[in-house]
C-alpha positions as CSV (number, residue, x, y, z in Angstrom):
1,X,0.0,0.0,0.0
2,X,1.5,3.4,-0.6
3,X,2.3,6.2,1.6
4,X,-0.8,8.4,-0.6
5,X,-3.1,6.0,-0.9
6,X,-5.3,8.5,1.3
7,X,-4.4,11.0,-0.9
8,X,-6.1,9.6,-4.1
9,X,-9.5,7.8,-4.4
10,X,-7.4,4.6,-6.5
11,X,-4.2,3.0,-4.4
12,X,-3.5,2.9,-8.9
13,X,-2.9,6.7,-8.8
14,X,-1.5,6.5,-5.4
15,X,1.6,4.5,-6.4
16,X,1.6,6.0,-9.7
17,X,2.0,9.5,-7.9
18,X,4.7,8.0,-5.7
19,X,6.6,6.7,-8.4
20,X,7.0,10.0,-10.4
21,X,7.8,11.8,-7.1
22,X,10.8,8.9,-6.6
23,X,11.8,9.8,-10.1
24,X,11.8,13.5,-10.0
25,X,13.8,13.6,-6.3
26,X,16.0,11.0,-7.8
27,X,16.5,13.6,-11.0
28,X,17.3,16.1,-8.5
29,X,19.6,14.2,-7.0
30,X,21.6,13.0,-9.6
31,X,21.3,15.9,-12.3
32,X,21.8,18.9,-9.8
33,X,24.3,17.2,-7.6
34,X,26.0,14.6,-8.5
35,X,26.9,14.8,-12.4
36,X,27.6,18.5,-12.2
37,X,30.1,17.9,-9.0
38,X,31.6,15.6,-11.2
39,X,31.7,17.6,-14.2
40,X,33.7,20.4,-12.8
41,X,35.8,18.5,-10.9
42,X,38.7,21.0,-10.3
43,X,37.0,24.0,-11.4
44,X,36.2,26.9,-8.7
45,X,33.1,28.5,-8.8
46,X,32.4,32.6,-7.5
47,X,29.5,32.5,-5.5
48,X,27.0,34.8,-5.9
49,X,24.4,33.2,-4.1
50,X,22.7,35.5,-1.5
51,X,21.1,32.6,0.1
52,X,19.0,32.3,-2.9
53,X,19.5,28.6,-2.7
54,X,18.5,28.1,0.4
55,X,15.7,30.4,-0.1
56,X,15.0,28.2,-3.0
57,X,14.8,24.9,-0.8
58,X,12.7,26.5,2.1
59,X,9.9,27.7,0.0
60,X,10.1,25.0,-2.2
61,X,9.5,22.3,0.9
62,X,6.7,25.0,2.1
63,X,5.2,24.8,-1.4
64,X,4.8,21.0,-1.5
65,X,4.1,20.3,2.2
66,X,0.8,23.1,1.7
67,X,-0.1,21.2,-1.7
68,X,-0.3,17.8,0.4
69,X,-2.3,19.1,2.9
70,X,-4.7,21.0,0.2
71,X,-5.4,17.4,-1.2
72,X,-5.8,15.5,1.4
73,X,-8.0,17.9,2.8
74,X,-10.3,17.9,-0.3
75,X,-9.6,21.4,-0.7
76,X,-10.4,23.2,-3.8
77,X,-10.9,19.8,-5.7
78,X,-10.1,19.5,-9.6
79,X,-12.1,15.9,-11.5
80,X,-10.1,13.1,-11.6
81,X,-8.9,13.3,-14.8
82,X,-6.7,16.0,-14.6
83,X,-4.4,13.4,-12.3
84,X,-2.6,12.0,-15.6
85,X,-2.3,15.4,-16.9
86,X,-0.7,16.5,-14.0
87,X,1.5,13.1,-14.1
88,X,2.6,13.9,-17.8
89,X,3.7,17.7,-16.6
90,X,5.8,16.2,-14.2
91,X,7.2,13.7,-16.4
92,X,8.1,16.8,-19.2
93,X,9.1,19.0,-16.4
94,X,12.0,16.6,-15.0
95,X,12.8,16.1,-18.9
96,X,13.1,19.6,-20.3
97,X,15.3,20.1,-16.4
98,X,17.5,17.7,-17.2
99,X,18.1,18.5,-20.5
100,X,18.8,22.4,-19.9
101,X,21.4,21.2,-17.2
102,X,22.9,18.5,-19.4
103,X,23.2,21.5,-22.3
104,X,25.3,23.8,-19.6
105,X,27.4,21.0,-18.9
106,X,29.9,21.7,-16.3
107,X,28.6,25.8,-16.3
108,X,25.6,24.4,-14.5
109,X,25.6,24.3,-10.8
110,X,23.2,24.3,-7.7
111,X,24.3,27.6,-6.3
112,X,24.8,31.0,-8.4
113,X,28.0,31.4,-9.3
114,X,30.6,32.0,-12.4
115,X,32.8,29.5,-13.5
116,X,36.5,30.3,-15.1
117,X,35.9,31.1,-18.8
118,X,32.2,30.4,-18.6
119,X,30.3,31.9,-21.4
120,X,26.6,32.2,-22.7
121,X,24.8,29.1,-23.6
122,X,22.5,29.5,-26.8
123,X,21.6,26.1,-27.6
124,X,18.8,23.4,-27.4
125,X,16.0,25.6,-24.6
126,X,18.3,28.0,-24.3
127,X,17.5,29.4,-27.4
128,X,14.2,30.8,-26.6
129,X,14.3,31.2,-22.8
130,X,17.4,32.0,-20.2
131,X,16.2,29.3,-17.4
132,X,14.8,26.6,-19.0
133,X,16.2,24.5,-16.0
134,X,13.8,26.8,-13.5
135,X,11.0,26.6,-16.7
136,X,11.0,23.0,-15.9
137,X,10.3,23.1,-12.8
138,X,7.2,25.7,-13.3
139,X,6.1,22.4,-15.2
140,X,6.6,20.2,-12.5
141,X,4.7,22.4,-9.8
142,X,1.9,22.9,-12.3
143,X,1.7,18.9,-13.2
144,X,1.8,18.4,-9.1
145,X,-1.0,20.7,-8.1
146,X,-2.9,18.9,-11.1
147,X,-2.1,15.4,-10.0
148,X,-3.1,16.2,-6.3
149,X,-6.2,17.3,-8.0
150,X,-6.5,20.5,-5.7
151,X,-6.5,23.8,-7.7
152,X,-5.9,25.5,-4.5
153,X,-2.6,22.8,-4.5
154,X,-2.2,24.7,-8.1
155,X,-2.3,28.2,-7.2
156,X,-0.2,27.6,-4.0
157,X,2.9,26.0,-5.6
158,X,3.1,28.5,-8.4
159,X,2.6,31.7,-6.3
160,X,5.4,29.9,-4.3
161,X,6.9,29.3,-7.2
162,X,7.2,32.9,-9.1
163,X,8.4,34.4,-4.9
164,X,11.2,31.5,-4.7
165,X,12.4,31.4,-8.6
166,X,11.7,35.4,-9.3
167,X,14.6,36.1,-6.4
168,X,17.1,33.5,-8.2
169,X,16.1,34.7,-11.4
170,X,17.3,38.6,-10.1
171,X,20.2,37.4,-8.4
172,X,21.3,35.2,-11.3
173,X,21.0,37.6,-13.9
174,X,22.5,40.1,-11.8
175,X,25.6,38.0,-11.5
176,X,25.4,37.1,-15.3
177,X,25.3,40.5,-16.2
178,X,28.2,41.3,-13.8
179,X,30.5,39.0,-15.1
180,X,29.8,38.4,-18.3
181,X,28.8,41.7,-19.6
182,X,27.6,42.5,-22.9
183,X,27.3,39.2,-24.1
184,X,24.7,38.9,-21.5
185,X,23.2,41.6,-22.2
186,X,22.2,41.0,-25.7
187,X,21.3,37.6,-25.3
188,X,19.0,38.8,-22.5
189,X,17.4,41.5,-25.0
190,X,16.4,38.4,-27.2
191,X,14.8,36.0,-24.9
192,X,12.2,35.6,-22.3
193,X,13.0,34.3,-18.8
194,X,10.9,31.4,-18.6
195,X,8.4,30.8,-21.5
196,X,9.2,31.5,-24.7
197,X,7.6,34.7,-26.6
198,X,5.8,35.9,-23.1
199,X,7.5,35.9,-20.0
């Protein structure tokens, strides 16, 4: 039986749920801290952090421990079949993450910070937005308010979502812009932040 089978009205869904929550902590894991420590193995990184990271995490953890308690709580409750559209979300969030931090190669990294010779990245999702990585997870909380079949689980994890990622997103760019100047710049005047063409 699994741990949210009281979560969902099948123990189907329930285990279905858990697994694609295994997978994308398992994702995190592995593509956010292990390959990259391993990528840049002797490279030294600037911080520019500002505790975005951690502010990152705690509003993050906030974000899915009021999304649980929205579903299990019946609140807000979306019909059942926007559980497997929410599943798919997930499933295309994790990908398009992956595949922005595979594209960065050893640039990318869990904390904000500029790598020796480190450069602007214009390929694959980088061509049409400058966070895919942080696009993919918009996808991911979307899918997971969907799947808990709460809107109120919806409209919690991406309020939470634009507070966490819009302060990364300024002290990223502000970083970016610092040390890479003008190449920065322009490539920033021809892309969106997140979704391509609108935001």
């Amino acid at each position: 039986m699994s741990d949210f089978s009281s979560f969902f009205p099948t123990n189907t869904e329930a285990v279905i749920f858990q697994l694609v929550l295994t997978l994308w902590l398992l994702s995190e894991i592995v593509g956010t801290v292990i390959i990259p420590n391993i990528r840049r193995r002797g490279s030294v990184i600037k911080r520019k952090d500002r505790f975005s990271g951690l502010y990152l995490f705690a509003t993050i953890f906030l974000a899915i421990i009021f999304s649980l308690y929205f579903a299990k709580a019946h609140i807000g409750m979306l019909p059942g079949w926007v559980f497997s559209l929410g599943i798919v979300l997930i499933i295309l969030g994790i990908i398009l993450r992956q595949w922005s931090m595979a594209i960065l190669g050893k640039f990318f990294s869990a904390v904000v910070g500029i790598q020796k010779d480190q450069q602007v990245i214009e390929k694959g999702p980088y061509k049409y937005v400058r966070h895919p990585s942080y696009s993919g997870a918009l996808i991911i909380f979307i899918g997971l308010g969907l799947a808990l079949q709460s809107w109120a689980a919806v409209i919690t994890l991406t309020l939470l979502f634009i507070i966490a990622y819009g302060y990364r997103i300024y002290v990223e760019e502000k970083a970016l812009i610092s040390e890479l100047g003008e190449p920065y710049i322009e490539y920033k005047k021809r892309t969106k932040r997140l979704i391509p063409y609108m935001v």
